[in-house]
N, C-alpha and C positions, 0 to 999 in steps of 0.2 A: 234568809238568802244573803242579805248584808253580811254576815259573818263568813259564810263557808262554802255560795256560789258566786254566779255573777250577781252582783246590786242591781237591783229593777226598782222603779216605784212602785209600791204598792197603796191600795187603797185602804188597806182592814190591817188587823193585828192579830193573829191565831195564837191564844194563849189553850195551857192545858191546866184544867185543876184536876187532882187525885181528888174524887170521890164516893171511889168505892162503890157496890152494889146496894141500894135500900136508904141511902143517905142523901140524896141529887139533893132533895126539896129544898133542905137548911143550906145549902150552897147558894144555891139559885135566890130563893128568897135573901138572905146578905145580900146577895151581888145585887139584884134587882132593888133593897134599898139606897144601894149607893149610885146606881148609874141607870139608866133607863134605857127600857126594853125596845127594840127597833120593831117587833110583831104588838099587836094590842094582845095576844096570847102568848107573849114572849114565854113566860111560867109555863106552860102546859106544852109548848114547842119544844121546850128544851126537855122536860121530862120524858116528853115522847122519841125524842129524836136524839138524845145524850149532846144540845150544844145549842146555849145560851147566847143570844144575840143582843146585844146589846149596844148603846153609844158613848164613847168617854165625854169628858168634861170641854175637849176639845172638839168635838163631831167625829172622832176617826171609829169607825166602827168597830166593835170588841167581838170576834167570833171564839167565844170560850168553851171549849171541849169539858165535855165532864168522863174524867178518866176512870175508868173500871177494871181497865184488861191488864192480864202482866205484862204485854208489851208497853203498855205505857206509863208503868210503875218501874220496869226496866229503862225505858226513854227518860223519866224525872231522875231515876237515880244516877244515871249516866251524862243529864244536865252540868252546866258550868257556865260561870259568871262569865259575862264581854263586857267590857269597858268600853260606853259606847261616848263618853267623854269623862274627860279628868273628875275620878271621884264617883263617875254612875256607870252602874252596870248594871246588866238585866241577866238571867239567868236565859240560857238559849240552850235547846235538844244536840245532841253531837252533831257530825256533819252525816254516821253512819244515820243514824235515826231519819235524821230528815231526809235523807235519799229511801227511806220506808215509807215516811210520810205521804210524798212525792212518785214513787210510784205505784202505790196503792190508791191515790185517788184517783190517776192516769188520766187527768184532764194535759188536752195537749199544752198548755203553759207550764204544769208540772214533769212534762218532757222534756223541754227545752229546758228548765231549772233542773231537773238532775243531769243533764247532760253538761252545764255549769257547774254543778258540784263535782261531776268526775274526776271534769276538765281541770280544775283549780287546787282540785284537793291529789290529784294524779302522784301517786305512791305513797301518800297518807292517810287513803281511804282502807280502814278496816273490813274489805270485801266478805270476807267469810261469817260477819257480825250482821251484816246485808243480809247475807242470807239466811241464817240461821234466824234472823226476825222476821225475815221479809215471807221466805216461803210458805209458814207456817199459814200464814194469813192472805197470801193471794189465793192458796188452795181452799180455805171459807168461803172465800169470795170468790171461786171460781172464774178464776182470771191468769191459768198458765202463761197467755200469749202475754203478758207483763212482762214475768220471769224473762221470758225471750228477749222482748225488745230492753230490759235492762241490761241484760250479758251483751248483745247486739252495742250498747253504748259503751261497755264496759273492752270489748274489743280494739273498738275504734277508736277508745282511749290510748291503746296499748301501739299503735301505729308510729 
């Protein structure tokens, strides 16, 4: 959101690893040696549920997606570095992507955060890139009325 909507505080850190379908475990298990699981079944949550909870070295909580789909083998390859101070940068999802991300979970804070990303990103946003990810996978998750209140934001941009 620092990047490419409004700046909120947040509390967690949403990373994505690519790991493929039949592979989670060797992921998880690394990860889970390095940093420690926030569930006492962290390993078997994650396996079940494709995302690995975890806590950094600092206490900020690690919500780590384990990537499978092409949309999100398409969202890493479409990734690019931010310089989030002189000399470090973290690799961060487009601003298209994260408006997928963002309306696909449709929690109302992820309403308000894409209607920040419209806002901000307004005649640099790749709409047709939206869609052609976005639809494919509201219509799995049987959530047209998304689609709507996204266009609905994407209108009221255009005012």
């Amino acid at each position: 959101m620092q990047r490419w909507g409004e700046p909120r505080l947040t509390l967690d850190a949403d990373l994505t690893i690519l790991t493929g379908f039949g592979n989670e475990s060797s992921f998880t298990d690394a990860l889970l040696s390095c940093f420690p699981g926030r569930l006492t079944n962290a390993r078997d949550f994650a396996l079940r549920n494709r995302v690995l909870l975890l806590t950094a070295g600092n206490d900020v909580p690690l919500d780590v997606s384990l990537g499978a789909m092409p949309f999100e083998e398409r969202a890493i390859e479409r990734s690019s570095a931010w310089e989030i101070e002189p000399g470090k940068s973290l690799r961060t999802c487009s601003a298209e992507d994260l408006v997928v991300h963002k309306v696909f979970a449709g929690r109302d804070k992820d309403w308000a955060d894409v209607t920040g990303i419209v806002a901000r990103q307004a005649g640099r946003l790749d709409v047709d890139l939206v869609h052609r990810e976005l639809d494919p996978l509201l219509e799995l998750k049987g959530s047209p009325e998304s689609q709507a209140r996204f266009d609905a934001i994407l209108r009221g941009s255009t005012r």
